[in-house]
Every structure is written in C-alpha cells, then in structure tokens.
C-alpha positions in Angstrom: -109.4 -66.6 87.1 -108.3 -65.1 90.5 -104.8 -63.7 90.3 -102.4 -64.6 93.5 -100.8 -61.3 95.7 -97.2 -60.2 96.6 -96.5 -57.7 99.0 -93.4 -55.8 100.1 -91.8 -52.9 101.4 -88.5 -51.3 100.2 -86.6 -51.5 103.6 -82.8 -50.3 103.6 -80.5 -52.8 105.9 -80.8 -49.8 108.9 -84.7 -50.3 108.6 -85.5 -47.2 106.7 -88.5 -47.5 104.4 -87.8 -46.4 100.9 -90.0 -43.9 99.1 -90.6 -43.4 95.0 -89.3 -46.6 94.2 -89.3 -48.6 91.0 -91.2 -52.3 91.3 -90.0 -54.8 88.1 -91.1 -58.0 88.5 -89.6 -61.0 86.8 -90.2 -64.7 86.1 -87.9 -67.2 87.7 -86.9 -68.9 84.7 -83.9 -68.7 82.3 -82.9 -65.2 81.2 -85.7 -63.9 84.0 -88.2 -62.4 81.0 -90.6 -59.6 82.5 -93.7 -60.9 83.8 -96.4 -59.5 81.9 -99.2 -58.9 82.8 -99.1 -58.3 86.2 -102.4 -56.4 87.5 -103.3 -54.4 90.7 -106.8 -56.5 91.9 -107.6 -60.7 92.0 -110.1 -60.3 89.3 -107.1 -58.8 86.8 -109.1 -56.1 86.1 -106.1 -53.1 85.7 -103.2 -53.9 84.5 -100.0 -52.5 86.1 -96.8 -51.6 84.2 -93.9 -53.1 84.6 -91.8 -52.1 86.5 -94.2 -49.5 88.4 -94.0 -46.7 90.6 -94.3 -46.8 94.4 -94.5 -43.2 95.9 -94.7 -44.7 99.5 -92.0 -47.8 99.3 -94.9 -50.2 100.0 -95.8 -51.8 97.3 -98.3 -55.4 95.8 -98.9 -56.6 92.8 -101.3 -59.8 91.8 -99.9 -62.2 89.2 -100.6 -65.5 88.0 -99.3 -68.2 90.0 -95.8 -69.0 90.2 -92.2 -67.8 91.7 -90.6 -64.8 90.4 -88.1 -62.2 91.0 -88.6 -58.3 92.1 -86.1 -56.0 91.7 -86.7 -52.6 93.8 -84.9 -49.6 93.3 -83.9 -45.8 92.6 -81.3 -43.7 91.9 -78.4 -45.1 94.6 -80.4 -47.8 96.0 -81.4 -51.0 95.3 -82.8 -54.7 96.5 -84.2 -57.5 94.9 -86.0 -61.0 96.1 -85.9 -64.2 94.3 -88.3 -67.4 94.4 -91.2 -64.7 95.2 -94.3 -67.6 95.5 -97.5 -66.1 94.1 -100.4 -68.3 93.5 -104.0 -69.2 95.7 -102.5 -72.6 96.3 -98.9 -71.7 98.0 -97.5 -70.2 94.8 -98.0 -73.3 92.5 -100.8 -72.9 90.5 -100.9 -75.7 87.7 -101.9 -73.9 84.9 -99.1 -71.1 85.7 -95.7 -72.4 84.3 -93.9 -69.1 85.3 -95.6 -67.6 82.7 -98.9 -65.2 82.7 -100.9 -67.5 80.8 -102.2 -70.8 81.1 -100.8 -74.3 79.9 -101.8 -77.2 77.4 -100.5 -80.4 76.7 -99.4 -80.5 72.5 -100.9 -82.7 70.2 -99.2 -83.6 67.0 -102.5 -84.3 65.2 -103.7 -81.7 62.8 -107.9 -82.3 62.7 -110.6 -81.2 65.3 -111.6 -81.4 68.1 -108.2 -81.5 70.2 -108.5 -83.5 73.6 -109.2 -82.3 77.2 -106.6 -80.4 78.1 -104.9 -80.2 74.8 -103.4 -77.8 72.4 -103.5 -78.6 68.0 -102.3 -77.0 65.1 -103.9 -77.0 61.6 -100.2 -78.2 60.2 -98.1 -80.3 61.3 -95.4 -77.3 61.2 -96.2 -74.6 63.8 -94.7 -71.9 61.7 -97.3 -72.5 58.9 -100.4 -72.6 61.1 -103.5 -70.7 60.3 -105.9 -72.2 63.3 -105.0 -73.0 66.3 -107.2 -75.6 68.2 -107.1 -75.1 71.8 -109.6 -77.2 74.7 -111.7 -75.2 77.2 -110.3 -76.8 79.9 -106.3 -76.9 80.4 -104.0 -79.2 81.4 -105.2 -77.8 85.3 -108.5 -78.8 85.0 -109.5 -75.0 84.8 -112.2 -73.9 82.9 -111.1 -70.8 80.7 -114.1 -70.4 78.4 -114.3 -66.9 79.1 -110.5 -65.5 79.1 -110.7 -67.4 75.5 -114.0 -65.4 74.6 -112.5 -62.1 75.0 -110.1 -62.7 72.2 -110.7 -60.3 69.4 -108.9 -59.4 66.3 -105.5 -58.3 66.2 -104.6 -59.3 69.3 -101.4 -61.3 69.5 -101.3 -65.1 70.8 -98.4 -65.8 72.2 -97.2 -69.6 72.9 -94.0 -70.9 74.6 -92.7 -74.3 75.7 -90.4 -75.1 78.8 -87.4 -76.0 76.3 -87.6 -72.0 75.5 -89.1 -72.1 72.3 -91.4 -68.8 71.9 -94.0 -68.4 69.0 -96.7 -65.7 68.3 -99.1 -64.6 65.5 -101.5 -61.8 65.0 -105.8 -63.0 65.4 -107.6 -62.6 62.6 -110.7 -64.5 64.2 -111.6 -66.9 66.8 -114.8 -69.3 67.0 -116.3 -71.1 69.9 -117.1 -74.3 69.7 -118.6 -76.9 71.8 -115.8 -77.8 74.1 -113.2 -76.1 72.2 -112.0 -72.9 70.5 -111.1 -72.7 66.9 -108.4 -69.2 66.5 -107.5 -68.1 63.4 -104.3 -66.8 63.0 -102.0 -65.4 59.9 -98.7 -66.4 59.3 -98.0 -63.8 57.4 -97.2 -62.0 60.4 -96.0 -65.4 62.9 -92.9 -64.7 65.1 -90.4 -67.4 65.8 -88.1 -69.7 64.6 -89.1 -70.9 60.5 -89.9 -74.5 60.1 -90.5 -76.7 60.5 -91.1 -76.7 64.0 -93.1 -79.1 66.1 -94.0 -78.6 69.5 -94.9 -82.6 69.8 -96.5 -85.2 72.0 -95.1 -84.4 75.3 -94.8 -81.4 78.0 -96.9 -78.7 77.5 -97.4 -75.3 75.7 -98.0 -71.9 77.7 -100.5 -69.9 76.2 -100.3 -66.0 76.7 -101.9 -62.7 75.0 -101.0 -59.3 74.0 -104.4 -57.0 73.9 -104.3 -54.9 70.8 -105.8 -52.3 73.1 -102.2 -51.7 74.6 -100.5 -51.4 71.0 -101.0 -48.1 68.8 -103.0 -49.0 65.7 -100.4 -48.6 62.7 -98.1 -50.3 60.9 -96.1 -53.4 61.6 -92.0 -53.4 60.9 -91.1 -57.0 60.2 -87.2 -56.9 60.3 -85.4 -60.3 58.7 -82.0 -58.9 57.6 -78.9 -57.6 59.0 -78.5 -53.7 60.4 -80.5 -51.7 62.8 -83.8 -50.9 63.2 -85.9 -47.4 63.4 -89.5 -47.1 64.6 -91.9 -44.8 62.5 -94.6 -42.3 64.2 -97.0 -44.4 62.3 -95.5 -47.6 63.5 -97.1 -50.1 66.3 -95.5 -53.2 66.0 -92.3 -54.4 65.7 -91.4 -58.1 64.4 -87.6 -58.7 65.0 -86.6 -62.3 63.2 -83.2 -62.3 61.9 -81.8 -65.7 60.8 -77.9 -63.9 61.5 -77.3 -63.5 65.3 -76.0 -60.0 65.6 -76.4 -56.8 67.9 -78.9 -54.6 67.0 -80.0 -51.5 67.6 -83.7 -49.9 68.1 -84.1 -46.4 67.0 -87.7 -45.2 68.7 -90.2 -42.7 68.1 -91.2 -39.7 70.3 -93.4 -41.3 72.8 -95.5 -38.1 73.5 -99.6 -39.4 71.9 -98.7 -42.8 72.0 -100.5 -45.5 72.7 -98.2 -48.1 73.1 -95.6 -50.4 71.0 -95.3 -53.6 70.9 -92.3 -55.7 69.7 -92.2 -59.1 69.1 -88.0 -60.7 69.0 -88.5 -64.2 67.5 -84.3 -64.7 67.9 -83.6 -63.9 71.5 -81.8 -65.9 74.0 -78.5 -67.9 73.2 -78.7 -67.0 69.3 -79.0 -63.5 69.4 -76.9 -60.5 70.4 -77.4 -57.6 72.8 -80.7 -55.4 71.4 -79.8 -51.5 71.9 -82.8 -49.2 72.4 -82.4 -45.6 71.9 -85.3 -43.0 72.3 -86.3 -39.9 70.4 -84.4 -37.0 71.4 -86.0 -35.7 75.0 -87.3 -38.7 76.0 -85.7 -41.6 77.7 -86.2 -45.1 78.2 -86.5 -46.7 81.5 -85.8 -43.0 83.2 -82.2 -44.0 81.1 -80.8 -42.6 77.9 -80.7 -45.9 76.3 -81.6 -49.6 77.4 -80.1 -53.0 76.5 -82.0 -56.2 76.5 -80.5 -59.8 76.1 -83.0 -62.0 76.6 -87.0 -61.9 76.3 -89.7 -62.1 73.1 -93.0 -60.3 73.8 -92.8 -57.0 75.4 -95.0 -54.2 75.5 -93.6 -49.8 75.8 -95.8 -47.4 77.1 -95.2 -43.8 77.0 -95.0 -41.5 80.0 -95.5 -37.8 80.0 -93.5 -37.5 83.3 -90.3 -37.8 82.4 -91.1 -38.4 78.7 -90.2 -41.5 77.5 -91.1 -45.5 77.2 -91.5 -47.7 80.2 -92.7 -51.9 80.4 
C-alpha cells in the first residue's frame, strides 16, 4: 500500500517559523483517537511517533488515507488544523475510514470462506472468537495479501466499527488460504466490551495492528476490577476492562531499557472516566509530570532517553 503525505510548517500569525516543535496527529472522528501508525515514507517503511519532534518547524508525515487533525506546539506556543485530507485520491481513500487500517464489510455467518470483501467470526459472539476469517480483497477492492502475511504471533489485531465499538485480541497464528486468511486469535486475552456482541450484516469493520515488535516482551496486566493500576518492570501489556465506569489511575515503570508498552482500554469513551498516568520518578510523560486521557483504546509508549520518560 502507498501511504498519502501532509506537509506543514509551524508559522506564528507574524510569519515567524517555529523551531523544536511537537507534531500529534489525530483522526477526525469522535473523541479524535491518535492516529497510529503514521510513518515517515509512501512505502510505510519507518514508523514515526506520535506526536514527533520537528527541530526545524517544517514538518510531513504519510498516513493512511483520510482527514485528520494536527496539533503543533511547544512550551508557549501552539496551532492546530483540522479536516487535514491525506490520501492518493484527494484524501478519500476507501479502505481508510479514519482509521490506519483497512475496512471489511461483517458477516454474521460463522463457517469458511467469508465473501469478497468480507470480514467472519468463528462465533456468532465476537467476544468468544478464536478465528477470524478475513477476504484478501477489502471492501476497496484492494488487494492486501501481503500486509495480512506479515502477521506473526503475538501481535495484536485490532477491529473497530463506525458506531465506536473497539475490539482486539492477541495472534496466536494465522493461515493463508486461497482467497482468504484464517487468524487465530485467544480470547483469553480479547479487549472489549463481554458478550455477546455482534458486529452484524451491515457497515463495515476497520481492521488495524499493533506489531509485537514495538511492545516489550513480558507480562500482560489484565485489570477488571475497581482501583488503580501499577505497571511492573517486567510488564508489556496492559488490558484495562472494567465493567464499573470509574477514574483510574496508571502508575508506570522507569522507562530507561524499555522497549515499549502497550495498553489496550476496552471501556473508553462515554462509559469510562478520566485515565491518570503518572511516571516513575525522573521521568515524565509527554515532556509532562503526568497525562490524562479520556477517550481512545489502542495505544502504544515508547521510552525516550532525552528527557526520560514515555512518549506515543
């Protein structure tokens, strides 16, 4: 697939170019989620974090097609555009429903194979899946035989629906098959709302991914009752499913040899209070001393040496 470009400049309103800027890029949907990934070539080679640094105040990113929101800014100074169209046909890619992945229409029926286009479950109740059966060619027409063959185990599939509803499991093992792929997925690990729940006959399903490569290998918290939360050393994942809406807060760990951490919220949006991150004494969080999120449900920290600390 070849990504779509955005370019700016951090201008102030005399006309003076802004230098060491932060870029964050966000969808144009509900809540504005993170965009994730965005890279910095076409061919989505590198991936870029989000937000990222520009030392010059000139800045591009590529991303899958779609509108979004960027938000520039530093200490004292800020700007941000809206409706941002990205995409190699005017910013309306097809298979790019504001999200970085592509889209398939659902099919209620639980055998193989699932229809051009379409999206299947082994059971009829999405939270109880163990194989997900997904065409080669999405709802765009677009062939996607190879993103779908560099799937490997334990990374994280990630599905959402234009209604809001955000699901994800952990690979255990995908096959390919003639025109379609067979993933294998555990739901002893599946974040999102419990059954049953049906994505149905109609509209469509965005599929995403989360590489294991940007998660530390190590243990993953699953977090179903009330009370805060604190991230181990040997901790990668987080799994954040409460059926109480509440506040919570995020205790994390010293960032310094890190990979990366990955959390997965299952009960953001309208049913969930404010989450409260707090990092390991010396570090920060966003160049902050602590970060609040409202709204979102796949993100990805990355340490930095310089300041220490977790960034998107």
């Amino acid at each position: 697939m070849t990504f779509g470009i955005a370019r700016g400049a951090a201008v102030d309103a005399a006309g003076n170019l802004q230098d060491h800027v932060w870029v964050e890029v966000r969808r144009m949907v509900p809540g504005f989620p993170m965009a994730v990934p965005i890279y910095a070539d076409s061919a989505g080679d590198t991936a870029l974090d989000n937000p990222f640094l520009s030392d010059t105040g000139e800045f591009e990113f590529y991303a899958v097609g779609g509108t979004y929101r960027v938000h520039v800014y530093k200490t004292g100074w800020e700007k941000t555009w809206d409706d941002v169209p990205i995409g190699t046909a005017q910013g309306s890619d097809v298979d790019a429903y504001a999200s970085a992945g592509f889209t398939w229409a659902p099919e209620s029926a639980t055998g193989t194979p699932p229809s051009t286009g379409c999206i299947r479950f082994d059971n009829a109740d999405v939270s109880l899946a163990g194989h997900i059966y997904v065409s080669k060619d999405t709802l765009g027409n677009s062939d996607v035989t190879s993103w779908l063959e560099s799937l490997v185990a334990n990374d994280w599939v990630l599905l959402s629906t234009g209604v809001g509803l955000e699901t994800g499991w952990p690979i255990i093992g995908v096959t390919n098959n003639t025109d379609w792929f067979d993933i294998q997925v555990t739901t002893a690990s599946y974040s999102g709302p419990t059954g049953p729940v049906s994505f149905g006959d109609s509209g469509f399903v965005t599929m995403a991914f989360q590489k294991a490569a940007l998660s530390t290998a190590g243990n993953t918290v699953v977090k179903t009752t009330s009370g805060d939360v604190t991230i181990g050393n040997t901790d990668g994942v987080l799994i954040l499913n409460k059926g109480t809406p509440e506040a919570t807060g995020v205790t994390l760990p010293a960032a310094s040899g890190r990979n990366g951490l990955t959390l997965h919220v299952a009960d953001f949006g309208g049913n969930a209070g404010d989450i409260t991150f707090t990092p390991h004494a010396g570090d920060t969080i966003m160049g902050q001393s602590s970060w609040i999120i409202g709204t979102g449900g796949f993100i990805t920290l990355r340490p930095s040496t310089s300041p220490p600390g977790w960034y998107l």
